[in-house]
C-alpha positions as CSV (number, residue, x, y, z in Angstrom):
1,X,41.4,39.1,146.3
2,X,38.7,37.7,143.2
3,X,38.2,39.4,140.6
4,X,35.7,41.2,141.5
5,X,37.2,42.8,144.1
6,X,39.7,43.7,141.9
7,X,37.6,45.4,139.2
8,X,36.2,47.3,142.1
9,X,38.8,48.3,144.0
10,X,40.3,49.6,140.3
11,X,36.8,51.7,140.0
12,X,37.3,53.5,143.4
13,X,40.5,54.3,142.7
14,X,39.9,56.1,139.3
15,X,37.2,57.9,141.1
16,X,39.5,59.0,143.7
17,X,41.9,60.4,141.5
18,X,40.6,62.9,138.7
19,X,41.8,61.3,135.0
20,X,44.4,63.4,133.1
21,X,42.8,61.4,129.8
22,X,41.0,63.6,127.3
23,X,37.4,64.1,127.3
24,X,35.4,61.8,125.0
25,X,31.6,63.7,125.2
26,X,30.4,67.2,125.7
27,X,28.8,65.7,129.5
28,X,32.9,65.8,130.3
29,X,32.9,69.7,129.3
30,X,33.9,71.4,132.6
31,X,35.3,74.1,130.4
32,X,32.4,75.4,128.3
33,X,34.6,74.0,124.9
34,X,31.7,72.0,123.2
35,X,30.1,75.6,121.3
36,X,33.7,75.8,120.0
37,X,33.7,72.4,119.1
38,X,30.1,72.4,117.3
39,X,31.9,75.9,115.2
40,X,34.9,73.8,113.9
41,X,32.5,71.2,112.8
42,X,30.1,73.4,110.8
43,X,33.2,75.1,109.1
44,X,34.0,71.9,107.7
45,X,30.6,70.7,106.9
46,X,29.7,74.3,105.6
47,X,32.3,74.4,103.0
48,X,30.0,73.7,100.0
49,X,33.1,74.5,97.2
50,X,33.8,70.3,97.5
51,X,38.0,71.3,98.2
52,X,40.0,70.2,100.4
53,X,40.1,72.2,103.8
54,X,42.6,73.0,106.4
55,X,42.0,73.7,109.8
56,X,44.8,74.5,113.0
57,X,44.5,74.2,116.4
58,X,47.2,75.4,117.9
59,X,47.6,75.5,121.5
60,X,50.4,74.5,124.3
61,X,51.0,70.6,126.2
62,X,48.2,70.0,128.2
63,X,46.3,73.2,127.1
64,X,43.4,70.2,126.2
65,X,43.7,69.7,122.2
66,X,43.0,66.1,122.3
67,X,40.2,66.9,124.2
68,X,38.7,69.5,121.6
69,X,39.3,67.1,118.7
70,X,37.1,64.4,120.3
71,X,34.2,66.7,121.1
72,X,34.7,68.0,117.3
73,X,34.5,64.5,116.5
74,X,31.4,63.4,118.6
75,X,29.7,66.4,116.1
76,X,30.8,65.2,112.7
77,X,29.5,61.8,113.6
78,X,26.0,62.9,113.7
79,X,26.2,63.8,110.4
80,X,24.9,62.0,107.9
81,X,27.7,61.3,105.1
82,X,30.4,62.4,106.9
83,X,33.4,59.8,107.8
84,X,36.4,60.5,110.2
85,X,39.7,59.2,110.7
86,X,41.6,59.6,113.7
87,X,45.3,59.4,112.4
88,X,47.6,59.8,115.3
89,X,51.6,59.7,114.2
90,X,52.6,59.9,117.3
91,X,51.6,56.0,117.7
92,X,53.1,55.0,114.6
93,X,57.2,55.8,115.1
94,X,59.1,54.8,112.7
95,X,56.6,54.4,110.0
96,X,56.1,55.9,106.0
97,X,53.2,57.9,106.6
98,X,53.0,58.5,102.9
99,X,51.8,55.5,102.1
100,X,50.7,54.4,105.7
101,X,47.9,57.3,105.4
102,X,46.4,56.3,102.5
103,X,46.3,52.9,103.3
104,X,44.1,54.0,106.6
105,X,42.1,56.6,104.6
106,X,41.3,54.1,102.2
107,X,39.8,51.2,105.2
108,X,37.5,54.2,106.3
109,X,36.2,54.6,102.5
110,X,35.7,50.7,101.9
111,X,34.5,49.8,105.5
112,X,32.8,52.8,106.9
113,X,31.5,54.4,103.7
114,X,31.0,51.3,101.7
115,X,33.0,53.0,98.6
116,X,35.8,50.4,97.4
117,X,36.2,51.9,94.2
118,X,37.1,55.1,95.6
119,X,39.2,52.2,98.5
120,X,41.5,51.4,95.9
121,X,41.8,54.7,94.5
122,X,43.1,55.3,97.4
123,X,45.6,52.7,97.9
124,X,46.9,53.0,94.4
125,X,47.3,56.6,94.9
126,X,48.9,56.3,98.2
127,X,51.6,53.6,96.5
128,X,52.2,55.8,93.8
129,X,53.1,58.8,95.8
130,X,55.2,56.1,97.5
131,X,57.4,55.1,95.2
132,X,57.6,58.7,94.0
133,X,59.4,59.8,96.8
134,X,60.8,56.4,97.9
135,X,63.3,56.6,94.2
136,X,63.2,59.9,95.3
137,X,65.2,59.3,99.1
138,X,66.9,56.4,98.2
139,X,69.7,57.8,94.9
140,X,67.1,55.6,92.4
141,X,68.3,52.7,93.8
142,X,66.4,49.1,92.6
143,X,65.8,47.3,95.6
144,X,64.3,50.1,97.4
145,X,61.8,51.2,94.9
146,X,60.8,48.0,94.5
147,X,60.2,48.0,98.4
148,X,57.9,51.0,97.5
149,X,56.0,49.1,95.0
150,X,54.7,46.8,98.1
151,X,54.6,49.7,100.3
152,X,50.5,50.4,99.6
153,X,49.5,47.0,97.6
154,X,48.9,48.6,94.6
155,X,50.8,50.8,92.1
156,X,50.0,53.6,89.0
157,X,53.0,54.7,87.6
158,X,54.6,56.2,84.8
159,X,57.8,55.6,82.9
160,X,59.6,58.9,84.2
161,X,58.8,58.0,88.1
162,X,61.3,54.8,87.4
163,X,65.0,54.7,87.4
164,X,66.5,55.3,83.8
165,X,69.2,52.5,83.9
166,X,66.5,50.2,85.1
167,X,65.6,49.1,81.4
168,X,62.9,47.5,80.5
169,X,61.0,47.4,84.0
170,X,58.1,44.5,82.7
171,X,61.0,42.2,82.2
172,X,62.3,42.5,85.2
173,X,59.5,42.1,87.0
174,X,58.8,39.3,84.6
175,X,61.7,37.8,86.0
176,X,60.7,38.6,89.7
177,X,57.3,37.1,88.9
178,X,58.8,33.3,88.2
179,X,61.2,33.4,90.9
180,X,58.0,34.8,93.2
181,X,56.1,31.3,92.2
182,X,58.7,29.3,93.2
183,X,58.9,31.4,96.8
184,X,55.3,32.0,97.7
185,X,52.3,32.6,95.9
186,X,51.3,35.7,97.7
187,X,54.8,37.6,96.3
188,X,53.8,35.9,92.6
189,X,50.3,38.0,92.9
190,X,51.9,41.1,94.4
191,X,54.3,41.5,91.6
192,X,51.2,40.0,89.2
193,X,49.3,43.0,90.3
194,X,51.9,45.6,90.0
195,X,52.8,44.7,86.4
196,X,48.7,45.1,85.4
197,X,49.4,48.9,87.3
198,X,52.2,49.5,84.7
199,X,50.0,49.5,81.9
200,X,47.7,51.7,82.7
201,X,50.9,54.4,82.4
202,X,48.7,57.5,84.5
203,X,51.2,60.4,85.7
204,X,50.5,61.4,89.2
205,X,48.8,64.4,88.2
206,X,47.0,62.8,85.7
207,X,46.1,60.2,88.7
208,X,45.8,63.2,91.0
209,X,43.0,64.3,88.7
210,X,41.4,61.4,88.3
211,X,40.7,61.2,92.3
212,X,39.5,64.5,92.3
213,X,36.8,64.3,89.5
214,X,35.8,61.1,91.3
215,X,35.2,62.4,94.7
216,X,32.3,64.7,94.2
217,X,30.0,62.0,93.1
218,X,30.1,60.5,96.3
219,X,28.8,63.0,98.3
220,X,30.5,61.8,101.3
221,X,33.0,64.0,103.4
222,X,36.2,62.7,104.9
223,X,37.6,64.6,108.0
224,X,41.1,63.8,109.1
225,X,41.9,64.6,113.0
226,X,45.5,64.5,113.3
227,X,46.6,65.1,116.9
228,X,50.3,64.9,118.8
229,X,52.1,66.0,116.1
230,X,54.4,68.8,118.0
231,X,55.1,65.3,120.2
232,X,57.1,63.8,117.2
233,X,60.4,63.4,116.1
234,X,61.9,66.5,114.1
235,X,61.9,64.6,110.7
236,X,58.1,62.9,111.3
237,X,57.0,66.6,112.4
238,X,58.2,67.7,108.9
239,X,56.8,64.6,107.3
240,X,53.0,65.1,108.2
241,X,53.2,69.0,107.2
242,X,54.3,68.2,103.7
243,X,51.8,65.2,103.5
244,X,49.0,67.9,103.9
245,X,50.6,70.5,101.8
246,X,51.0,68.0,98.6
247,X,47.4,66.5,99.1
248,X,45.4,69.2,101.1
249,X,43.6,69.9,98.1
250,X,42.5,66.1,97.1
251,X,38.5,67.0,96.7
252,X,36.0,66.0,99.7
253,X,38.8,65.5,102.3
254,X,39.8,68.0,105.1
255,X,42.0,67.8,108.0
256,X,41.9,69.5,111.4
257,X,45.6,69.2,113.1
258,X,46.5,70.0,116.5
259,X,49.9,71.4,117.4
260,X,51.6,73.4,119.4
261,X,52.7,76.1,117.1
262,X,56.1,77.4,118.4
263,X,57.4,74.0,118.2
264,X,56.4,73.3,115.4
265,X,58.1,76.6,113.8
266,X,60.9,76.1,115.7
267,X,61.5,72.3,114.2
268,X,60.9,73.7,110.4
269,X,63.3,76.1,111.0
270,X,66.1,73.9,112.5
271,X,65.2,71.0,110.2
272,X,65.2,72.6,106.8
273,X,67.9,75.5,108.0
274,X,65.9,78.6,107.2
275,X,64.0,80.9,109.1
276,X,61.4,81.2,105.8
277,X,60.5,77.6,107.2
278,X,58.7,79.3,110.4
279,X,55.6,80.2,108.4
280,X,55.5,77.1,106.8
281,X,52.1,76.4,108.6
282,X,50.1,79.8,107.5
283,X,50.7,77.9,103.4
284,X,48.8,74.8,104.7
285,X,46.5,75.6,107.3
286,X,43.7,78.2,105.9
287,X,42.0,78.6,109.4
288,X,44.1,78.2,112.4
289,X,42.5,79.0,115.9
290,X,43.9,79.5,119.2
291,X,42.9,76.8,121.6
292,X,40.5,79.3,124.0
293,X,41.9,79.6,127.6
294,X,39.6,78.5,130.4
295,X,38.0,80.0,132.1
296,X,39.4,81.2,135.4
297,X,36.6,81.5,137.2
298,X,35.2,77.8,135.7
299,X,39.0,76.4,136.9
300,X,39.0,78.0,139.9
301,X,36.0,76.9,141.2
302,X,36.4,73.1,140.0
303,X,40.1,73.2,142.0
304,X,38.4,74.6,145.2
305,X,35.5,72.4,145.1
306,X,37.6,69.2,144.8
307,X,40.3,70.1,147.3
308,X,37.5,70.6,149.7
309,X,36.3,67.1,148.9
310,X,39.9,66.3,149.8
311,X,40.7,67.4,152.7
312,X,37.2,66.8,154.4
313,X,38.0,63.1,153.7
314,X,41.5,63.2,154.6
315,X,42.0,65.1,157.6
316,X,41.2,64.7,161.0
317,X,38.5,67.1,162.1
318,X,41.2,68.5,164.8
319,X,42.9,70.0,161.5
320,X,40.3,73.1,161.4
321,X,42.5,74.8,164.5
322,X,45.1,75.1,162.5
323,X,43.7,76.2,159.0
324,X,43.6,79.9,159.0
325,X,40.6,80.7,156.3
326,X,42.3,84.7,156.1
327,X,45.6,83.0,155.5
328,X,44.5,80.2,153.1
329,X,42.4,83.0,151.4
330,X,45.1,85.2,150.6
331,X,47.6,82.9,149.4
332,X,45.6,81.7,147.2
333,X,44.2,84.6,145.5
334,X,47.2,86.7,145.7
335,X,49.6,83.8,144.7
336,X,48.3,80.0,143.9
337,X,45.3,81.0,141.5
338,X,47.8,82.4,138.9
339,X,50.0,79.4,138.7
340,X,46.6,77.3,137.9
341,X,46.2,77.5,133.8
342,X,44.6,74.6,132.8
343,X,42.5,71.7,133.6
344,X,45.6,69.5,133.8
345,X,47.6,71.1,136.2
346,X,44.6,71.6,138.6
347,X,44.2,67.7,138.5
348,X,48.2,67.2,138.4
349,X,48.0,69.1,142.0
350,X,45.2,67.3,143.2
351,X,46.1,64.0,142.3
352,X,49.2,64.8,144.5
353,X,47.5,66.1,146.7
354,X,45.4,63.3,148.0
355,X,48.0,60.7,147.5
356,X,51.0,62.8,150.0
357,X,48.4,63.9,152.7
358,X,48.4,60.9,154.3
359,X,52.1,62.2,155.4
360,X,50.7,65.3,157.4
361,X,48.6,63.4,159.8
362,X,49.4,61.2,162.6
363,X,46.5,59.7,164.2
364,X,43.7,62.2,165.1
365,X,46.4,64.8,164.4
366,X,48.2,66.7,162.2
367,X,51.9,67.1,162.3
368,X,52.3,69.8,159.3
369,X,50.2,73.3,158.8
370,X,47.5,71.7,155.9
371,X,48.1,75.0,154.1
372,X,52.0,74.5,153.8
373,X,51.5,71.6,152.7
374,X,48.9,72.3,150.2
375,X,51.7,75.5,149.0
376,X,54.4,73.0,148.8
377,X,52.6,70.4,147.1
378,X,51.9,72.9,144.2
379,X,55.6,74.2,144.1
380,X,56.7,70.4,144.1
381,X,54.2,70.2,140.7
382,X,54.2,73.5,139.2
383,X,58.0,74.2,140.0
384,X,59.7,70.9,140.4
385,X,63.5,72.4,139.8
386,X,62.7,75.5,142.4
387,X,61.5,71.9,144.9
388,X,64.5,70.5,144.4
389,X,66.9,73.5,145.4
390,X,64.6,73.8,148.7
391,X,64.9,69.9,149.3
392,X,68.4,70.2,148.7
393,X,69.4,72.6,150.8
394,X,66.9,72.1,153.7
395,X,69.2,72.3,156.7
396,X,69.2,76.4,155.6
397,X,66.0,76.5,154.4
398,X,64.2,74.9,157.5
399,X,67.1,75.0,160.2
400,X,65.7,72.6,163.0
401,X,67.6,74.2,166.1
402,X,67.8,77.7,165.1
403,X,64.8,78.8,162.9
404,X,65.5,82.0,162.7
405,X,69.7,81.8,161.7
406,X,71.9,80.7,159.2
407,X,74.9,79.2,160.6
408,X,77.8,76.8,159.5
409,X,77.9,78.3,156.3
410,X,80.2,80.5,155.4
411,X,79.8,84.5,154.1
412,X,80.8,83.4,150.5
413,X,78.5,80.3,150.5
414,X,75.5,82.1,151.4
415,X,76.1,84.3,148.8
416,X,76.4,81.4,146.1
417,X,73.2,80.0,147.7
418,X,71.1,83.3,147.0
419,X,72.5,83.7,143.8
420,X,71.7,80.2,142.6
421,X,67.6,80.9,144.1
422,X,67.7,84.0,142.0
423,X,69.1,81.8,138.6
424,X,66.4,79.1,139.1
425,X,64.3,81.6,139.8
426,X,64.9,83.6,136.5
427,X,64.0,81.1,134.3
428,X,60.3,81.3,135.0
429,X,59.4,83.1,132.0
430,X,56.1,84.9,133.2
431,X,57.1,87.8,135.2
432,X,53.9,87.4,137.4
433,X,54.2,84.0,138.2
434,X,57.9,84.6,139.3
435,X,57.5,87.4,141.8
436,X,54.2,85.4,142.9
437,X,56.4,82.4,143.6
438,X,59.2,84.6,144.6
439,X,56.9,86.5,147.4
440,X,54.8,82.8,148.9
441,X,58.6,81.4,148.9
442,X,59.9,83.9,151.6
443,X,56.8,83.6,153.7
444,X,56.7,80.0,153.6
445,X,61.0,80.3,154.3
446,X,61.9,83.4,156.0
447,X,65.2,82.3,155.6
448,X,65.2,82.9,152.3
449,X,65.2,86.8,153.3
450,X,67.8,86.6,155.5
451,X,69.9,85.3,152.2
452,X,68.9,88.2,150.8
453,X,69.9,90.8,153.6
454,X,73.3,88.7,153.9
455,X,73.9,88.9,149.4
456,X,73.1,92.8,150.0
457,X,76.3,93.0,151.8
């Protein structure tokens, strides 16, 4: 196979199977977000006062907050004066986003808004917060802050953000400077430049200042999309929240997050020990919104419409005797339809779909009902631990001799086995969805009734 073949064959297959990536352009909108979108975007243009702004989007994995951040940010960029960065932790593990941040923020000034003043502003700001908080973390010790002084390129600091028993701080770096020439020049002007910092002796806040009182004259806005960040480690989760809390208010730049709110309380809380910690969001965030559920009608009708695509290609046309439209019909309104929520399960089933069906058929036939299947498929996806316990314990489930009795398993057993359905069961947390499953489970196994009759007694 040439390459050409293989580019092709790769084409088919990704228009076979629906992609679970976000959406990159309102034409992608199945799910009527981009008005949304277009109000995010004028909040943060709208906000005349020049401060930084805030905004949440809080919704749960999968809900489709990636998506909404793109189609937010395909309306800034038709804005004149308006410059984004996409800053997503979740890529960077193990990094200082402190000074990491900055460093970014400041490529988008110099090389997207053509402002290297305000560049470097930037990077000496972001190094100075840096070594702040690295002789903060590390018990003031030397070596480390002196790895901070690298840590954005550049550095404005003050007497009191150094180490007392350090001494006299230009002599030392004196020092480091000659033994820097004899290593390599690019330490000797690194240590060269951080020296020239040192005299300009600027607190942060007085620094701080500065940036703000610079910013306005400018006229250009900077938007932040940060997205993933309830998919971060504990400590990284806490990390970003106090970035935007200590600089949330830097003039001209605002930040839209995207989080899944309960875990992000739930890791302030465990992480800094206090329940006060759950709020921590409502001091940072000034609007939060609740990503909007689809539509139901809108996902329902995008699921149908692609299964049908499915199985016309798929099946053999002598499947139609044995699909039962009355059957099909009421299984899926009275059951399936409520386990759908979002975009991503409805391609998750799909995508499964198409790629097992080619077990049911056999020839110009079909060896399994194309509406069990179908059922099963979804539980496999939606409920993969409930799957499991089925798969496990097929020979009661789907006895092969004697469908309609449970033998070679004693009294007690049976019992257990019940008992253990009910547990998994139980830890479906929507009450709907669990007697939904609990109802198509029993008509799809009858011999799940029968365990029931037999626990009764």
């Amino acid at each position: 196979m040439n390459q050409e073949q293989k580019d092709t064959k790769q084409t088919e297959i990704a228009e076979i199977y629906a992609s679970d990536s976000p959406i990159n352009d309102a034409k992608e909108d199945l799910l009527g977000w981009s008005k949304f979108a277009d109000r995010i975007a004028n909040a943060l243009i709208d906000n005349k006062s020049h401060k930084g702004f805030v905004i949440g989007i809080q919704g749960k994995w999968g809900s489709g907050k990636s998506s909404l951040l793109n189609l937010v940010a395909n309306r800034l960029e038709k804005c004149n004066n308006v410059e984004i960065l996409r800053y997503n932790p979740w890529m960077l593990p193990d990094i200082n986003h402190l000074s990491f941040f900055f460093s970014e923020l400041a490529k988008v000034a110099k090389f997207k808004a053509k402002e290297e003043e305000y560049s470097d502003k930037l990077l000496r700001y972001g190094a100075l917060l840096r070594i702040t908080e690295g002789a903060k973390e590390t018990g003031k010790s030397f070596y480390d802050v002196l790895l901070a002084l690298f840590a954005g390129g550049a550095l404005v600091t003050a007497p009191e953000t150094v180490p007392n028993w350090i001494g006299n701080l230009s002599i030392i770096l004196l020092i480091t400077t000659l033994i820097a020439k004899l290593v390599h020049p690019w330490l000797e002007s690194k240590f060269e430049r951080v020296k020239n910092q040192l005299e300009e002796k600027q607190t942060l806040s007085e620094f701080k200042k500065d940036l703000n009182s610079y910013l306005p004259s400018n006229g250009t806005l900077y938007v932040v999309l940060v997205d993933d960040i309830d998919r971060l480690p504990p400590h990284q989760i806490c990390e970003i929240f106090q970035l935007v809390k200590n600089n949330g208010d830097l003039a001209n730049i605002s930040y839209v997050l995207a989080y899944d709110k309960q875990v992000v309380r739930k890791v302030l809380r465990d992480y800094y020990n206090s329940k006060a910690y759950e709020s921590f969001t409502e001091k940072i965030v000034q609007i939060e919104f609740d990503l909007p559920y689809p539509d139901s009608v809108i996902l329902s009708e995008y699921f149908l419409k692609e299964l049908d695509k499915i199985l016309k290609d798929k099946l053999p046309e002598s499947a139609e005797r044995y699909w039962d439209a009355e059957r099909w019909t009421n299984h899926y309104e009275l059951y399936l339809r409520s386990m759908i929520k979002t975009l991503r399960q409805s391609k998750r089933i799909l995508n499964a779909i198409r790629f097992n069906i080619h077990h049911v058929v056999n020839e110009d036939d079909v060896e399994v009902n194309p509406i069990d299947f179908i059922v099963i498929e979804m539980l496999r996806i939606q409920f993969p631990k409930t799957y499991d316990f089925i798969r496990d314990n097929k020979d009661v489930f789907v006895p092969i001799s004697r469908p309609t009795e449970l033998f070679g398993i004693s009294k007690e057993d049976k019992k257990k086995l019940y008992r253990a359905l009910e547990d998994e069961l139980a830890t479906i947390k929507d009450e709907r969805i669990r007697e939904n499953l609990q109802s198509i489970l029993v008509e799809l196994f009858p011999q799940i009734k029968e365990l029931e009759s037999k626990n009764e007694l």
